[in-house]
C-alpha positions in Angstrom: 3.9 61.7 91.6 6.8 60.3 93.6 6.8 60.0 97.5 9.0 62.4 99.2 12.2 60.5 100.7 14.7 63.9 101.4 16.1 64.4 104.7 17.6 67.6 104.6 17.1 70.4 102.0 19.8 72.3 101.3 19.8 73.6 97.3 18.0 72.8 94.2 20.9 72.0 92.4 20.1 68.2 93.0 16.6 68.4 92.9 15.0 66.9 90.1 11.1 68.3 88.6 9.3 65.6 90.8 10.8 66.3 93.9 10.1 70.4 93.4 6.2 69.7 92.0 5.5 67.7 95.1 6.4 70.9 97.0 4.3 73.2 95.2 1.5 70.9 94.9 1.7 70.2 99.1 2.2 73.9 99.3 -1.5 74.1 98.1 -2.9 72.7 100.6 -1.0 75.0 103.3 -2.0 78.4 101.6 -5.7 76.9 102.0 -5.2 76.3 105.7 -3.9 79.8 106.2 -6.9 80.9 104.8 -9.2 79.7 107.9 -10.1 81.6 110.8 -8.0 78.7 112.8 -4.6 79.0 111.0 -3.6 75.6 111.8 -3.3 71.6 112.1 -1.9 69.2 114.2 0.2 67.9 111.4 3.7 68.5 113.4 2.4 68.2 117.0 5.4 67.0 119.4 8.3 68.1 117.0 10.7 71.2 117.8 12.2 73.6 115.0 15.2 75.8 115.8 15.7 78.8 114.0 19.4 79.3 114.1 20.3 82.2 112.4 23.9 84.0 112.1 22.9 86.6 110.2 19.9 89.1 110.1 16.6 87.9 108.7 13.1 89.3 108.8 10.9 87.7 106.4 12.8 84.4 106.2 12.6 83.9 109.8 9.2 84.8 110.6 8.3 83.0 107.7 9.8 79.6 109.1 8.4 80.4 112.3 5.3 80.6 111.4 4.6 78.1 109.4 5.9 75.7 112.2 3.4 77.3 114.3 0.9 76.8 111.8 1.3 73.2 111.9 1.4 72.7 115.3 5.1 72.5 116.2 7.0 74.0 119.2 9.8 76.6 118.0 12.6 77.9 119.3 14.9 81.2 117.8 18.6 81.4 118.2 20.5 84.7 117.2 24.4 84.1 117.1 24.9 87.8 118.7 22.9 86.4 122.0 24.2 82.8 121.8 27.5 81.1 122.7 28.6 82.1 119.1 29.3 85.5 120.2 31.7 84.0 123.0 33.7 81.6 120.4 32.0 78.8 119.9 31.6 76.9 116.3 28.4 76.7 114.2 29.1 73.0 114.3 29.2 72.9 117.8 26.3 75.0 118.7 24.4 73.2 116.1 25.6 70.0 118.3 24.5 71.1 121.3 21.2 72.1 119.9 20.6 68.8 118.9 21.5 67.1 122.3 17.5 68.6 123.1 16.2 66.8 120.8 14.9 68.8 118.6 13.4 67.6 115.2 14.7 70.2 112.1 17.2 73.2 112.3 16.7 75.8 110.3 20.1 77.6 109.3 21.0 81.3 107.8 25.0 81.7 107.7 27.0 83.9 105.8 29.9 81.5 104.7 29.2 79.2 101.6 28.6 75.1 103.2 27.3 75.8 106.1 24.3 74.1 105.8 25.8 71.1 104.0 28.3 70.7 106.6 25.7 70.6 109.7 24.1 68.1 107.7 26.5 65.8 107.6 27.0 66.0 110.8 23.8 66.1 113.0 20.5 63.3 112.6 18.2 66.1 112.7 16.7 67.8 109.6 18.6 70.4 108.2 17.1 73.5 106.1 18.7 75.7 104.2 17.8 79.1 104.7 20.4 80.9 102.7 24.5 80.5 103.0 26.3 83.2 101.6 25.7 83.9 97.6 25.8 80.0 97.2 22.1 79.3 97.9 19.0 79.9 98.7 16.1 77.1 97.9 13.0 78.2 100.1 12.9 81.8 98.2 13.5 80.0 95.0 10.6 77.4 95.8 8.2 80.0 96.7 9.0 82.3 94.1 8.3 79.3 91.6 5.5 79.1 93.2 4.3 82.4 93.0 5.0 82.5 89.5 2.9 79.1 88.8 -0.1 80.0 90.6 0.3 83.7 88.7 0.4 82.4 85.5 -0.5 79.2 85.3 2.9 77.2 84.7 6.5 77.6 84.8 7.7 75.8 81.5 7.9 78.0 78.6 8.4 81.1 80.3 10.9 83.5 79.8 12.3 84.3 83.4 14.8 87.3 83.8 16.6 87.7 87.2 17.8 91.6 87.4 20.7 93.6 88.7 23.2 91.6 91.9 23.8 88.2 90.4 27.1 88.1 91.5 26.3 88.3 95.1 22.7 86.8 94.5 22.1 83.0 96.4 18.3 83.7 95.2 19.9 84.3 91.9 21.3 80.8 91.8 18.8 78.7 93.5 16.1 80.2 91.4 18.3 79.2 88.0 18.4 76.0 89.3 15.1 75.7 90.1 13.3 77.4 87.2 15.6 75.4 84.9 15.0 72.5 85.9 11.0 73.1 86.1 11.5 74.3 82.0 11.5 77.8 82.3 14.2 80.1 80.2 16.1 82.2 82.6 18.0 85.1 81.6 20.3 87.3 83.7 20.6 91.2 83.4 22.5 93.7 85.0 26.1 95.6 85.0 28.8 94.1 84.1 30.3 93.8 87.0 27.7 92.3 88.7 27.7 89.2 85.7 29.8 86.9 86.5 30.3 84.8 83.0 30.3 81.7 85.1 26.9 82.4 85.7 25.7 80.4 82.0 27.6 77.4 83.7 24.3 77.0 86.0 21.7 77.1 82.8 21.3 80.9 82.2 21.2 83.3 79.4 23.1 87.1 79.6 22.1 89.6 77.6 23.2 93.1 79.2 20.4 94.7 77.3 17.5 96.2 79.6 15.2 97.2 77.1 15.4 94.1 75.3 14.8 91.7 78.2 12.0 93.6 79.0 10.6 93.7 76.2 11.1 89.5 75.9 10.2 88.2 79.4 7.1 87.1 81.1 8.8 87.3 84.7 11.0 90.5 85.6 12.5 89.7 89.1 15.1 92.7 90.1 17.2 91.8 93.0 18.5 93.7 95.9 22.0 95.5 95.3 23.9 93.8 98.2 26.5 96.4 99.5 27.3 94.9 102.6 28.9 91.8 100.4 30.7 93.8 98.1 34.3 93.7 99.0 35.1 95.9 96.3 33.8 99.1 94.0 31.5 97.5 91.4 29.5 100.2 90.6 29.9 104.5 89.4 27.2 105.2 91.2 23.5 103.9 92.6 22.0 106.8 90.9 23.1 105.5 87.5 22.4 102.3 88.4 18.9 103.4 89.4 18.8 105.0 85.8 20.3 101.8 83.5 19.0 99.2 85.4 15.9 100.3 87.9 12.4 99.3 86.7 10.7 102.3 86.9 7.2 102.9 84.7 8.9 104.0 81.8 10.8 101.4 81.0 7.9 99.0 81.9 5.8 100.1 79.2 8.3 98.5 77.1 6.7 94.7 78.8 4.1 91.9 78.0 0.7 93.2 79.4 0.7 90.2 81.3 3.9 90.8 83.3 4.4 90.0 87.0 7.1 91.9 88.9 8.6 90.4 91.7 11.6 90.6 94.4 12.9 89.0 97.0 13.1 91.4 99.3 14.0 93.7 101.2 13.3 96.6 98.5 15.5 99.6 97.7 12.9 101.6 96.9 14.2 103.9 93.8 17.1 101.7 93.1 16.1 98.6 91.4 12.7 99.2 91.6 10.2 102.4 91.6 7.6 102.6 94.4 5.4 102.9 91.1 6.0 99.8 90.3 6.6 98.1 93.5 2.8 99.0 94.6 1.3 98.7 91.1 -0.7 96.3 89.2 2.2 93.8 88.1 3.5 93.2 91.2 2.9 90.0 92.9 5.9 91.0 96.0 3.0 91.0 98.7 2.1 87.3 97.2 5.7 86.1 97.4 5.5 86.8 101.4 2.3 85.1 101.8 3.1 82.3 100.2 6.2 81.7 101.7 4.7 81.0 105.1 2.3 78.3 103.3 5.9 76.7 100.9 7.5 76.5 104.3 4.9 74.8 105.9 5.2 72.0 102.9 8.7 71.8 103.7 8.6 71.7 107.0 5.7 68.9 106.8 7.4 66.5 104.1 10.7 66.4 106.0 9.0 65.5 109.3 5.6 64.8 109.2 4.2 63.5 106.0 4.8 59.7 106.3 1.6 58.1 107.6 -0.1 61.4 107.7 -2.8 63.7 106.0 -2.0 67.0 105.6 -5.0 67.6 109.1 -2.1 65.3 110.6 -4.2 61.9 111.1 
C-alpha cells in the first residue's frame, strides 16, 4: 500500500483506490482505540485543530472534535454567528487570522461551493473539507464506505443506491465518487426534479423506479430532503413524497435479506425513512456515527501526524 503524501482533503473526486484504502485501513486502528476504557493516544500531541464552521453542524462537528481529542490534540470551535464573520469579515480572512496562531489543520463547513479549495490555496495549514454547499462532502463519504465495508465485507461489486435529494446532495456526490472509484455500482433514485441528468456525468446510474432499485441493491442510502436549499417548488407535497419515495416496511420487503439501510443524517422521520426502519434490523445509521469519530481520527492523523509515527504516536 502506498504512503500517504496529501496535504489537504478536500473531495474524492481526485482520489484514487490507494489513497481511500489507506484511510479505511488506518481507520481500523482508530475504531479499536475508541474501544478502550482510555479513549486515546498521544499520536497528535502539540498540534491545534480549528473547527471553523459557517453553517450548523452537529454530528460533523462533534465528530471532528472528538476524534482530535482522541488523539491527543488541542481544539478550538469557531461559529461564524459569534466570530468577526458576523461583523463583515471574509472566510479568507478569518481563516488568515486563524492561521497567524499557529494552528496545525482547519476544518471548514461553508455553504458556498470552493470554499474549502480556496482556503487551501491560500493558507500552509491543513485544510479539511467538511462539506461546501451541494459540491462535496468526503468525510461522510469515507465513513459511509466504511461502514458499508466493515458491514459487508467489501465495496466492489455492490450495487449502491443513493435515495431521494440528489440535486442538493454534497454526500450524494462525494459518495459517487468515492464508491466509484472503490468498484461499487451506484445508482441514484428519486423525483424527478430532484435528478439532475448531469448527475450520470460523475459515474451514476438513474432509474426513477423505487421498487426496482430496491429490489436490485445491496446498499439503500435515503437522503435528507434539503428545504432550506431549495430555491424553488420541487416537490407536490412531502406526504407524497413520503408515499413514492419513503422507505417504509412495505416497500422493504421487496429487498435482499442482507440489506443495510443507512443515512447521513439528520433523519426526517416519516419522510424518507420510517421510524420502522430507521430503528430496525438493517440499519447500520448508529454505526455510521460511530465510526465517523474513528475515519476522522485517520484523517486527522495522516495529514499531520503519521510520518515517523505509530498509530500509539512513537
Amino acid at each position: 500500500m502506498s504512503e500517504w503524501v496529501k496535504h489537504d482533503l478536500l473531495d474524492l473526486q481526485d482520489m484514487s483506490k490507494a489513497e481511500i484504502e489507506i484511510i479505511l485501513e488506518t481507520a481500523k486502528s482508530f475504531k479499536e482505540v475508541s474501544s478502550r476504557d482510555v479513549k486515546k493516544v498521544p499520536a497528535l500531541r502539540g498540534k491545534t485543530v480549528v473547527m471553523l464552521f459557517f453553517e450548523p453542524s452537529t454530528r460533523t462537528r462533534s465528530s471532528f472534535e472528538l476524534a482530535a481529542k482522541r488523539l491527543s490534540a488541542d481544539t478550538i470551535n469557531i461559529a461564524a454567528s459569534s466570530s468577526s464573520l458576523s461583523k463583515g469579515e471574509s472566510a479568507l480572512d478569518t481563516a488568515r487570522n486563524i492561521e497567524a496562531m499557529n494552528v496545525d489543520a482547519i476544518v471548514v463547513r461553508h455553504s458556498s461551493s470552493g470554499v474549502p479549495q480556496v482556503l487551501s490555496k491560500n493558507l500552509n495549514a491543513s485544510v479539511i473539507n467538511a462539506g461546501d454547499g451541494c459540491r462535496s462532502h468526503p468525510t461522510q463519504a469515507l465513513l459511509d464506505m466504511f461502514t458499508i465495508q466493515e458491514k459487508l465485507g467489501r465495496i466492489g461489486g455492490l450495487k449502491v443506491a443513493i435515495l431521494g435529494d440528489i440535486r442538493h446532495s454534497r454526500v450524494a456526490r462525494s459518495n459517487i465518487w468515492g464508491l466509484t472509484t472503490m468498484g461499487a455500482e451506484v445508482t441514484v433514485c428519486g423525483p424527478s426534479t430532484l435528478v439532475p441528468p448531469e448527475i450520470e456525468d460523475l459515474g451514476a446510474k438513474i432509474n426513477y423506479d423505487i421498487r426496482e432499485v430496491i429490489r436490485q441493491s445491496d446498499v439503500l442510502m435515503p437522503l435528507r430532503i434539503q428545504m432550506e436549499r431549495q430555491q424553488q417548488k420541487f416537490l407536490p407535497s412531502l406526504r407524497e413524497y413520503a408515499k413514492e419515495f419513503g422507505i417504509d416496511k412495505k416497500k422493504l420487503e421487496l429487498a435482499k435479506k442482507d440489506v443495510i439501510i443507512m443515512h447521513p443524517g439528520p433523519t426526517n422521520r416519516g419522510l424518507e425513512v420510517s421510524a420502522e426502519v430507521a430503528d430496525g434490523e438493517y440499519s447500520v445509521i448508529l454505526n455510521q456515527v460511530t465510526n465517523g469519530v474513528a475515519v476522522r481520527m485517520a484523517i486527522l492523523y495522516l495529514l499531520l501526524g503519521a510520518k515517523g509515527k505509530s498509530i500509539e504516536g512513537k
